[in-house]
C-alpha positions in Angstrom: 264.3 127.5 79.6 265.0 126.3 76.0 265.7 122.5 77.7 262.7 122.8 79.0 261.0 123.4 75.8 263.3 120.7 74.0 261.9 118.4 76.5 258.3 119.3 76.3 258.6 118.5 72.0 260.2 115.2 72.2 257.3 114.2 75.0 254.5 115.1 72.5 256.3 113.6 69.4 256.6 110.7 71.2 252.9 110.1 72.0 252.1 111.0 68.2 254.9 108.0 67.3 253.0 106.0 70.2 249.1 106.5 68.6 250.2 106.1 64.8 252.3 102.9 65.8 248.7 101.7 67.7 246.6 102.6 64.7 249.1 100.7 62.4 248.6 97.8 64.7 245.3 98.0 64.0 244.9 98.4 60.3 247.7 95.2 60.4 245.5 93.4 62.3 242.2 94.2 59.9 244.6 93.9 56.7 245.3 90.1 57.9 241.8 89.0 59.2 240.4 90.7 55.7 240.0 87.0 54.2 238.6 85.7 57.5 235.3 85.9 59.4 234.1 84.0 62.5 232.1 80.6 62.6 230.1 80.1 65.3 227.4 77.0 65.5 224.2 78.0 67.4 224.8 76.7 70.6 228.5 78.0 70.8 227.9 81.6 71.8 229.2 82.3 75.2 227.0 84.9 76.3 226.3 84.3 80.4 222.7 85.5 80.9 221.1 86.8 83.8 218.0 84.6 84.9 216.4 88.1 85.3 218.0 89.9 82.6 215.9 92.2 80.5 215.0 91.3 76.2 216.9 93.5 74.4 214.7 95.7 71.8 215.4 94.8 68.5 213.2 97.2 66.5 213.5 97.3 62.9 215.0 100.9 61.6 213.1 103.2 59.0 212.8 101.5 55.8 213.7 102.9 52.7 211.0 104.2 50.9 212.7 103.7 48.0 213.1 99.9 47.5 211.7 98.3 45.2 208.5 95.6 46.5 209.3 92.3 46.5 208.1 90.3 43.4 204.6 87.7 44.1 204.8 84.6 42.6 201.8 82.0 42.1 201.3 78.8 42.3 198.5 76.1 41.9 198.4 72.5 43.4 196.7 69.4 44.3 196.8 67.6 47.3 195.2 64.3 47.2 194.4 61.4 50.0 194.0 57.7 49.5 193.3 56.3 53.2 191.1 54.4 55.1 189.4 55.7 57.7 191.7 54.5 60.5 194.5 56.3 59.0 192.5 58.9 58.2 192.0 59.1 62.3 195.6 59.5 63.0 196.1 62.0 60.2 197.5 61.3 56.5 200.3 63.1 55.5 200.5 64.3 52.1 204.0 65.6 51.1 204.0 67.7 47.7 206.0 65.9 45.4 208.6 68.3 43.0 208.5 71.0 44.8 211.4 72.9 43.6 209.8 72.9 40.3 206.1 73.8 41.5 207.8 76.8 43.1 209.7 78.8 40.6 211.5 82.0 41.0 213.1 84.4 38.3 215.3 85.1 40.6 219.1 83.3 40.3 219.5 82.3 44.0 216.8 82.4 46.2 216.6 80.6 49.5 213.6 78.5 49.3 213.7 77.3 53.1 212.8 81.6 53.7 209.7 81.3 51.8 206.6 83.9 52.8 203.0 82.8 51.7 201.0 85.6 51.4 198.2 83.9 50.3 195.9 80.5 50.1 193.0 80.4 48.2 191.0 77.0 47.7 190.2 76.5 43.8 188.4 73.2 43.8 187.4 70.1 46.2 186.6 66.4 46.3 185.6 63.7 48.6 183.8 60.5 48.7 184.2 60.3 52.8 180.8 60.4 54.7 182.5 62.4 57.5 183.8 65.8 58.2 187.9 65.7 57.1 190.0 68.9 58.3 192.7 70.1 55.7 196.2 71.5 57.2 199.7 72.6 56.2 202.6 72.8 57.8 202.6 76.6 57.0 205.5 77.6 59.1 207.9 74.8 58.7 211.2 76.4 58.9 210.8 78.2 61.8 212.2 76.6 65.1 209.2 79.0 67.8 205.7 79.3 66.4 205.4 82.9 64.4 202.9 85.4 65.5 200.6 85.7 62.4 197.4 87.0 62.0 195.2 85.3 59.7 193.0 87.9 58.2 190.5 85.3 57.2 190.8 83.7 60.8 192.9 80.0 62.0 190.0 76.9 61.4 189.4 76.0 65.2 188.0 71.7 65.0 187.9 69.4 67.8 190.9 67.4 69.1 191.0 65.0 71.8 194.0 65.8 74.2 194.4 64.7 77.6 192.1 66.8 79.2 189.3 65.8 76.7 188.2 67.3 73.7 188.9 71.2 72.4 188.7 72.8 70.1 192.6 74.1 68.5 193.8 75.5 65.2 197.2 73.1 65.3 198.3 69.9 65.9 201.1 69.7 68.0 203.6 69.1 64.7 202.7 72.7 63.5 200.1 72.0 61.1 197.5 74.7 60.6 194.3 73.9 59.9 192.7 75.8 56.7 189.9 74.3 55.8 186.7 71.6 56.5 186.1 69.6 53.6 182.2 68.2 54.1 181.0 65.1 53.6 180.4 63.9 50.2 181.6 67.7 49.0 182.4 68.1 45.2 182.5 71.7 45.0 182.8 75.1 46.5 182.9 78.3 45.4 186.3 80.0 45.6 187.9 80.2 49.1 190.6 82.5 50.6 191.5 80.6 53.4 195.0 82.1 54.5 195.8 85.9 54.3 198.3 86.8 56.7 198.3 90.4 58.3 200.6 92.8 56.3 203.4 89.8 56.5 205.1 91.2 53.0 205.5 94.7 54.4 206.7 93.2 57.3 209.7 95.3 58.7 211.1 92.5 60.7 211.1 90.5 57.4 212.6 93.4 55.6 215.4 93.9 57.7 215.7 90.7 59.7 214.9 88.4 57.1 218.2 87.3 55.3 219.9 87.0 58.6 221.0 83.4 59.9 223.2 82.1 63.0 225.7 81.5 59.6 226.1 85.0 58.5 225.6 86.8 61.0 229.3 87.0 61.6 229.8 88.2 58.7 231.8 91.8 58.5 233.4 91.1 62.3 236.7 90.8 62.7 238.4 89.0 66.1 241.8 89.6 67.4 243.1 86.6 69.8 243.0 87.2 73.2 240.9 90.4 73.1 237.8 90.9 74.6 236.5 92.9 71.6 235.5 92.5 68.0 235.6 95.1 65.0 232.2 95.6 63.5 231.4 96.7 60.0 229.7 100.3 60.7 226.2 99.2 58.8 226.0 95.8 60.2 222.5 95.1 61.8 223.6 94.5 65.0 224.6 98.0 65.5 220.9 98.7 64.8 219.8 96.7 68.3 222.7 98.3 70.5 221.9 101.7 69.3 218.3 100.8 70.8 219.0 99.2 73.7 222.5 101.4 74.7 221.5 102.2 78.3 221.1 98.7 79.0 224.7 97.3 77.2 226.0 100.6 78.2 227.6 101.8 75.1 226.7 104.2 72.5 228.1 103.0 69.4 227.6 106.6 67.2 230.2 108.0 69.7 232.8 105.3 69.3 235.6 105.5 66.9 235.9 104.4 63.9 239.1 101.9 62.5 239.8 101.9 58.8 236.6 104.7 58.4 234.1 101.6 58.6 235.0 99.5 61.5 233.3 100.3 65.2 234.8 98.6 68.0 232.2 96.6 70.3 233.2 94.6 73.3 232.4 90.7 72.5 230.1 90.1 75.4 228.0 92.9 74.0 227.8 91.7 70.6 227.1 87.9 71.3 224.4 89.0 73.9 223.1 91.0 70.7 223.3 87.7 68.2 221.9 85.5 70.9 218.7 87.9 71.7 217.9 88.3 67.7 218.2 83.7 67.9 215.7 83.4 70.2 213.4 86.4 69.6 213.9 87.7 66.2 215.3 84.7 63.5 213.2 81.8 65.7 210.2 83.7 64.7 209.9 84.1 61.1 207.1 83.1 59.5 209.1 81.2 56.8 207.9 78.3 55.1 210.4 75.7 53.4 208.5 75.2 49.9 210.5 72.2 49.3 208.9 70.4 52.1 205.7 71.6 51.8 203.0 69.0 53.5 199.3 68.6 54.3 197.8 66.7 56.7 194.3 65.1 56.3 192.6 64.4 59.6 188.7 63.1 60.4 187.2 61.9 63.8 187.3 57.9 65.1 186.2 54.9 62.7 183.9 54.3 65.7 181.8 57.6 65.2 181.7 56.9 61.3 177.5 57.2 60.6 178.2 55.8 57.3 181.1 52.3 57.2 183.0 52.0 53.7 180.8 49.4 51.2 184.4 48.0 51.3 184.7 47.6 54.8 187.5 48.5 57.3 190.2 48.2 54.1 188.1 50.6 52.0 189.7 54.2 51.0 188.3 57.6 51.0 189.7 59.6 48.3 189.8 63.5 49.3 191.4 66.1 47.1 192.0 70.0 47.5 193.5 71.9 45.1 195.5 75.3 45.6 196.2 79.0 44.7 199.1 80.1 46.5 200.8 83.1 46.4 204.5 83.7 47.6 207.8 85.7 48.2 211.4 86.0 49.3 212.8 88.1 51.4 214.8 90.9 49.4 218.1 89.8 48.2 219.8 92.6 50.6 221.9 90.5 53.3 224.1 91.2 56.4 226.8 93.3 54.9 230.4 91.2 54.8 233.9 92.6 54.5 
């Protein structure tokens, strides 16, 4: 009888000296990947996808009511054309010159490529051309799929010839927006709010989504060669879309354990899936605007429908001038959490 119990305790203390020596291996493991973190290019995710395979959800969480709101900034500035009317067909670009003064922050470090325009209001006008020109920016410039924005104070539709003859279309097919028709011969207008996007600085996407890039979104994972898992920092936003979607990845991350009390284990198909979904449908989509390449695009109809020909003939320049109010932000300074 007593051999049997002698056998029974050195049974259980082995399995106790077996778990504490597996969760030592794993604090090792964390306590020499501390300094590292994993960096992956866009296109070097290995996630196989299904050609039928369901769009994750990727839902913003609550926001916290008590952050602070993001601070506007304001801006004003000219955009002028010198062009003949030929060019003026094809569309004269117009790039703002020193723009990373005409767009200040008080902030230290801001990311000016994640700029959000909330606002575009025409201050003054000018032109000496007998025909209708159509004023554009490239609004959305750093965003690689066209955002969906509504413009409160709706897109400017003008005609375009394409290949199936001539419609009407609120951009050009290099992502300028049109914003505003500048009549002929027009000196002045009474202010204009052209551009007013709908609730895009309460945006929850923007909130939570919006320092988030294919460089840190790694950040706070830790990789151990040869497994098929990674360690992910317990408030890292990617638990946010499996918690969402964890019927379709099948796992629940809230019931999973957790290493070092702040690491949950997630297997790496599941989390690359995750990073690849929030790519394509999430980060693609942002309505950012890169303020230091800021352009606009001045575009009439043919020489050949001209009512009125240049006293200077077919070298002779229109000069056509808008200036601009706008008003901007950045998304708030909280990031993807790192180790």
């Amino acid at each position: 009888m007593l051999s049997g119990v002698v056998i029974k305790y050195y049974s259980h203390l082995n399995k106790v000296l077996h778990e504490l020596t597996f969760v030592t291996y794993i604090r090792g493991h964390i306590l020499c990947n501390k300094m590292s973190k994993i960096q992956r290019p866009a296109n070097a995710i290995s996630t196989v996808t299904e050609p039928n395979e369901t769009s994750l959800t990727t839902m913003p969480g609550p926001v916290t009511t008590g952050d602070s709101p993001k601070e506007t900034f304001t801006t004003r500035v000219v955009f002028e054309s010198n062009a003949t009317a030929h060019q003026m067909e094809h569309g004269v670009i117009v790039q703002l010159a020193n723009a990373s003064h005409v767009f200040a922050s008080s902030q230290d470090e801001v990311d000016v490529s994640k700029g959000i325009l909330t606002s575009i209001n025409v201050k003054s006008i000018y032109s000496d051309c007998s025909e209708p020109v159509t004023f554009a920016l490239n609004l959305y410039n750093s965003s690689k799929e066209e955002p969906s924005v509504k413009n409160n104070e709706g897109w400017l539709h003008t005609p375009q010839k394409t290949d199936f003859g001539t419609e009407a279309t609120s951009k050009d097919a290099q992502g300028y927006r049109n914003l505003l028709a500048v009549m002929p011969y027009e000196k002045s207008r009474s202010e204009l709010n052209v551009y007013e996007p709908n609730e895009i600085a309460s945006d929850r996407y923007i909130q939570q989504y919006g320092n988030c890039s294919t460089e840190n979104l790694y950040d706070g994972v830790v990789a151990f060669p040869g497994e098929q898992y990674y360690l992910v920092s317990q408030d890292h936003v990617v638990l946010n879309v499996i918690r969402q979607n964890w019927e379709q990845l099948g796992i629940n991350v809230d019931s999973e354990a957790r290493f070092n009390g702040k690491y949950v284990q997630v297997p790496a198909h599941v989390f690359d899936r995750v990073i690849s979904d929030l790519q394509s449908h999430v980060l693609a989509r942002m309505p950012f605007t890169n303020l230091n390449d800021v352009r606009a695009k001045f575009t009439s109809k043919p020489t050949s429908h001209y009512v009125d020909k240049h006293p200077d003939g077919a070298d002779g320049m229109y000069k056509v001038c808008v200036e601009l109010q706008m008003n901007y932000q950045f998304p708030s300074s909280e990031a993807v959490p790192e180790e």
